[in-house]
C-alpha positions in Angstrom: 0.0 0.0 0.0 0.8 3.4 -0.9 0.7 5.9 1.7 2.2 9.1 0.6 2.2 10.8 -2.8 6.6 11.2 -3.4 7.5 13.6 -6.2 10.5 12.7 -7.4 11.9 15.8 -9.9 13.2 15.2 -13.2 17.2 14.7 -13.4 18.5 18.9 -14.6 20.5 18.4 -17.9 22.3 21.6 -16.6 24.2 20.1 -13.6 25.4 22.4 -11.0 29.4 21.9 -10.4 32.1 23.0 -8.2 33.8 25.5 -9.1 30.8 27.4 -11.0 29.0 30.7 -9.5 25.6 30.5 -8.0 23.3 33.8 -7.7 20.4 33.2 -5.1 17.8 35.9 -5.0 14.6 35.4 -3.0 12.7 34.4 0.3 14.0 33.0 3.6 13.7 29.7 1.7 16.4 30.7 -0.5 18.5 31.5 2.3 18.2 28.0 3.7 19.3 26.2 0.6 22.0 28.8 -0.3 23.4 28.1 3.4 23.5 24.2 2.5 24.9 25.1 -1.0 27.8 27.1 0.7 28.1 24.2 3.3 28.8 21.7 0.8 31.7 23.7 -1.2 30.4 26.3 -3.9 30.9 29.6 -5.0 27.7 31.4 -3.4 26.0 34.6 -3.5 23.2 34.6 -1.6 20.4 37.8 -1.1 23.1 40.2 -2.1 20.0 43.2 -0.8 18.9 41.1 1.7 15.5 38.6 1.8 13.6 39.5 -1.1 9.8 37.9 -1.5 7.9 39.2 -4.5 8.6 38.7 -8.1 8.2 42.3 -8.6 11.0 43.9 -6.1 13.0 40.3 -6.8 12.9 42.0 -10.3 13.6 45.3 -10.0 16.8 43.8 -8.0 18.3 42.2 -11.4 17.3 45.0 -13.7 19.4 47.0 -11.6 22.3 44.8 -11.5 21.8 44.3 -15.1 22.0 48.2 -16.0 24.8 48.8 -13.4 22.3 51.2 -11.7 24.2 51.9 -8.3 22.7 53.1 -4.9 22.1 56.8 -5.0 22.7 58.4 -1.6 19.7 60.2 -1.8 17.3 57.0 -2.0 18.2 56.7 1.8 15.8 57.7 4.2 15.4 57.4 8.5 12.9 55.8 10.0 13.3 54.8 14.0 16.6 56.2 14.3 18.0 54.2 11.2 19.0 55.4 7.6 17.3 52.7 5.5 16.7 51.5 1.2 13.2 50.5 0.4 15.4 47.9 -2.3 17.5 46.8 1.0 17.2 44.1 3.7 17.5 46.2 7.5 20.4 43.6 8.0 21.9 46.6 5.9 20.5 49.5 7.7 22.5 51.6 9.6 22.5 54.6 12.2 24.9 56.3 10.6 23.9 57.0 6.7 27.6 57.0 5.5 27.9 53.4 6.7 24.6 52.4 5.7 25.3 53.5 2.2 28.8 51.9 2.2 27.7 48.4 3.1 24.4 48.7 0.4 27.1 50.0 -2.3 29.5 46.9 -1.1 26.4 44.4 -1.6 25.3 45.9 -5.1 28.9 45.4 -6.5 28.6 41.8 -5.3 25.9 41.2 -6.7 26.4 42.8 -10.3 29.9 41.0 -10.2 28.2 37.6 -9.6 25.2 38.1 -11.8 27.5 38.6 -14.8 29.6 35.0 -14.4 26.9 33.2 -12.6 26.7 29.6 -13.8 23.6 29.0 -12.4 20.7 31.7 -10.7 18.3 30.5 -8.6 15.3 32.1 -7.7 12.1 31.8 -5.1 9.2 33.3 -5.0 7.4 34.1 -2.2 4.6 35.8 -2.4 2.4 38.0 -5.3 0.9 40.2 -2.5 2.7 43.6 -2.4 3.3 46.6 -0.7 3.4 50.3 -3.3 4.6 53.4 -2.4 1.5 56.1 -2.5 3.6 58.5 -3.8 4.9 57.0 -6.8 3.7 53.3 -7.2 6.8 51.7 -6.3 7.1 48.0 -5.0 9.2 48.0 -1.8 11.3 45.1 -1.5 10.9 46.2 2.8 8.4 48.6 4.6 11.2 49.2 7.2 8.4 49.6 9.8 7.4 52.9 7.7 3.6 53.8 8.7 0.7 51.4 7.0 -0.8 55.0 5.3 2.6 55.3 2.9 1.4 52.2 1.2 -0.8 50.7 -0.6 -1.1 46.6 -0.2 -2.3 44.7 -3.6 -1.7 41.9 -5.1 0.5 41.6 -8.8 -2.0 40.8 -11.2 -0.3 37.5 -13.6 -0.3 39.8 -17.1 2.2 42.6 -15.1 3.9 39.7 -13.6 4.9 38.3 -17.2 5.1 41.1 -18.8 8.0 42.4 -16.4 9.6 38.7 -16.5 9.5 38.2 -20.2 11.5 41.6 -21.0 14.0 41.0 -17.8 15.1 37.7 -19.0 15.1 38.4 -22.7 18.0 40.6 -21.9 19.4 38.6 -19.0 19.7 35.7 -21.4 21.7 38.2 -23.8 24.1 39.3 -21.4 24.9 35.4 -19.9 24.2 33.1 -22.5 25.5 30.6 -20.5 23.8 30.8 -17.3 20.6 28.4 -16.3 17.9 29.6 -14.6 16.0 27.7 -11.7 12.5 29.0 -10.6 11.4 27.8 -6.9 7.8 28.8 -5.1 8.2 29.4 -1.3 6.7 26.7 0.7 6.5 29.1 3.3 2.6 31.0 3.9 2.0 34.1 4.3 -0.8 34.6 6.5 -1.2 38.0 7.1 -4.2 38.3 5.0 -5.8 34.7 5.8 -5.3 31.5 4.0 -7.5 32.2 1.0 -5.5 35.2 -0.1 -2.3 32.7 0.6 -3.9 30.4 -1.8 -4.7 32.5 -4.5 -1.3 34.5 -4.5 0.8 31.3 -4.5 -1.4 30.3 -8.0 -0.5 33.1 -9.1 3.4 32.7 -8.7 2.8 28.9 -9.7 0.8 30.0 -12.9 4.1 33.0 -13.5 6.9 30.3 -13.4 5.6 27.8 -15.5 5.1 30.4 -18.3 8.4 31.2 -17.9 9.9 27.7 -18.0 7.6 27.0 -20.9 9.1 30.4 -23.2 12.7 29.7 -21.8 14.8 26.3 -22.8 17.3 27.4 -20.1 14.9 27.5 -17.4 14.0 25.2 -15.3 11.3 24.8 -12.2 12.2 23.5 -9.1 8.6 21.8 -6.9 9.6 22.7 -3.6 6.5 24.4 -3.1 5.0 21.1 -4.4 7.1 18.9 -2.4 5.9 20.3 0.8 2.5 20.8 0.0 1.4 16.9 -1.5 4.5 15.1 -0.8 5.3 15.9 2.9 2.2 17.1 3.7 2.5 17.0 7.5 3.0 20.2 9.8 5.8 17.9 11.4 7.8 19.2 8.8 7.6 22.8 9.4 8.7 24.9 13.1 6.4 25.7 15.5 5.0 28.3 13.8 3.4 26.4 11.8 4.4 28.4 8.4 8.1 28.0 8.4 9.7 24.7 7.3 11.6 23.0 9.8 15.5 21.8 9.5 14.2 18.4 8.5 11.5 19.4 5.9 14.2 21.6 4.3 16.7 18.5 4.7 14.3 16.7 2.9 13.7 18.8 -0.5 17.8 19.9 -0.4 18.0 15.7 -1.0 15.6 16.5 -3.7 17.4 19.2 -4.8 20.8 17.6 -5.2 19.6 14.3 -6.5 18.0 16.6 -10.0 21.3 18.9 -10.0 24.2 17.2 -9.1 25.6 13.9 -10.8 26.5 11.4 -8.2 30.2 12.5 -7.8 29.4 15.9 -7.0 26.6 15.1 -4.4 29.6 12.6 -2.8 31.7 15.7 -2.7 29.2 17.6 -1.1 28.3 15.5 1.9 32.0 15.5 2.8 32.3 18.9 2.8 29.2 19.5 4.5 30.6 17.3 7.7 33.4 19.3 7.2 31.8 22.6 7.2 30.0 21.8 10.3 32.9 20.4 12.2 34.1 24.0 11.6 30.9 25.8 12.9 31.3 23.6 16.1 31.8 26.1 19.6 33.5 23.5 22.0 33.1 24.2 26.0 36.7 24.2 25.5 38.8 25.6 22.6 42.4 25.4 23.4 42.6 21.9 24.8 44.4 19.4 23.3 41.5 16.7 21.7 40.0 20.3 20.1 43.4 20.9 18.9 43.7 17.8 17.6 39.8 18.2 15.9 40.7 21.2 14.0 44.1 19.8 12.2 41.9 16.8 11.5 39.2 19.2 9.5 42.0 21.3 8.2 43.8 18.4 6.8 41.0 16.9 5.0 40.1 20.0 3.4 43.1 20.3 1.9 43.1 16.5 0.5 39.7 17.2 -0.6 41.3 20.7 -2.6 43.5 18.8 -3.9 41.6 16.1 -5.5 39.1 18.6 -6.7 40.3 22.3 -7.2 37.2 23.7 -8.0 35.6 23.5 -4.3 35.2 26.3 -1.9 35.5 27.1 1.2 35.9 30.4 3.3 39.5 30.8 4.7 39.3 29.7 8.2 40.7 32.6 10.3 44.2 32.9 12.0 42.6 32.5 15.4 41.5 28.8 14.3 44.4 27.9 12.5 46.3 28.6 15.6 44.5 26.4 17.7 44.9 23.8 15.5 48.4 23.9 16.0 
């Protein structure tokens, strides 16, 4: 007897490899798989403005990256005692405008740098429902905790949804022939509004991505959304509030993931360097004794085996201060 409905996505002929770029742009979701993807040894940008969730703001992001449209001083604005973007995450925002600026300017040159050479760009939506500026129409990628009367909150119809998507990635595709595009919906709700409006803006990001994938032969859709919706299908598999996944639901769809996008040598690769990767997250009770000692030159000297067998991996530099201890 069957008791569960597994989707089991179709193998990528693009395969992502070591030693390739990845551009993620989108929701919290994204953020968990590009933490995984940078655990297991790739070359990862992820969010360079922060957690983005609508396909309109997501948008506006690459456009801007495409033209080489930097951050204009004068877009900055305070709210609460902070100088904040309405295209920037607050994990950018700053008391001091200079530095605010500096670290959004640092984060846009990233990004444009990655979205030129990126092998492979991976995107999640979120949501369709959006926030618009009263003033001028704009879609904020964050309110920034601006008053409810500045905004307007609708939801992007499908026909200004395509019609922004079709002329981005007509000239995206000119400027990286090369690159593959993957298309993920969020399985993460968005209640605010109720369940119904949930409903009917994830259709609407559903119906958006397959007309993409079915214009674009170098674009490819990704079911998490589907995956935790008829596969999973238990609220085991998301946190306790009940509209996040948890760590094993996301576990469960990154197996998905790799199994369509990497060949088997690759994922091999990666669940070595993933043990490694968390080895080197570890915070011992006690640092400078001997058996940690002994840990560290353990993880340090299988990294380099594993560089040296396959030159394309990467890993951030572990810092003096740990390479000392290891000692």
């Amino acid at each position: 007897m069957k008791f569960r409905t597994e989707i089991k996505p179709a193998p990528s002929s693009r395969k992502i490899k070591h030693g390739e770029a990845l551009l993620l742009i989108g929701s919290c979701f994204t953020e968990h798989i590009g933490s995984r993807l940078q655990e297991a040894g790739f070359e990862v940008m992820n969010n360079p403005f922060g957690i983005s969730y609508n396909p309109a703001s997501i948008g506006d992001i690459l456009k801007r990256l495409m033209e080489n449209r930097a951050l204009s001083e004068d877009e900055l604005f305070e709210n609460q005692g902070l100088w904040h973007s309405y295209d920037f995450h607050g994990r950018y925002s700053d008391a001091d405008r200079g530095r605010a600026f500096q670290r959004m300017q640092k984060q846009f040159e990233a990004g444009r740098s990655c979205l030129r050479k990126a092998s492979h760009l991976l995107i999640t939506f979120g949501t369709s429902r959006v926030f618009r500026l009263r003033d001028s129409g704009k879609v904020v990628n964050n309110c920034h905790k601006m008053p409810a009367s500045v905004f307007e909150h609708t939801m992007l119809s499908p026909e200004e949804m395509q019609s922004q998507w079709f002329a981005l990635l007509d000239a995206y595709f000119e400027t990286n022939p090369g690159v593959h595009i993957v298309l993920t919906v969020s399985p993460v709700r968005h209640l605010a509004a109720g369940l119904a409006a949930n409903t009917r803006s994830k259709a609407r990001l559903i119906e958006l991505v397959h007309q993409l994938a079915e214009r674009y032969e170098a674009l490819s859709y990704f079911p998490a959304y589907e995956i935790f919706m008829d596969d999973l299908r238990d609220y085991r598999f998301y946190d306790k509030s009940l509209v996040h996944p948890s760590d094993m639901g996301i576990d469960y769809v990154w197996e998905k993931f790799t199994s369509a996008f990497f060949t088997k040598e690759t994922q091999e690769i990666a669940q070595k360097l993933r043990a490694v990767s968390k080895g080197l997250q570890h915070r011992p009770f006690h640092p400078e004794s001997k058996e940690h000692r002994a840990f560290l030159k353990a993880l340090y000297d299988e990294i380099e085996r594993l560089k040296k067998r396959h030159p394309g991996i990467y890993l951030p530099a572990e810092s003096a201060d740990q390479r000392g201890r290891s000692a």
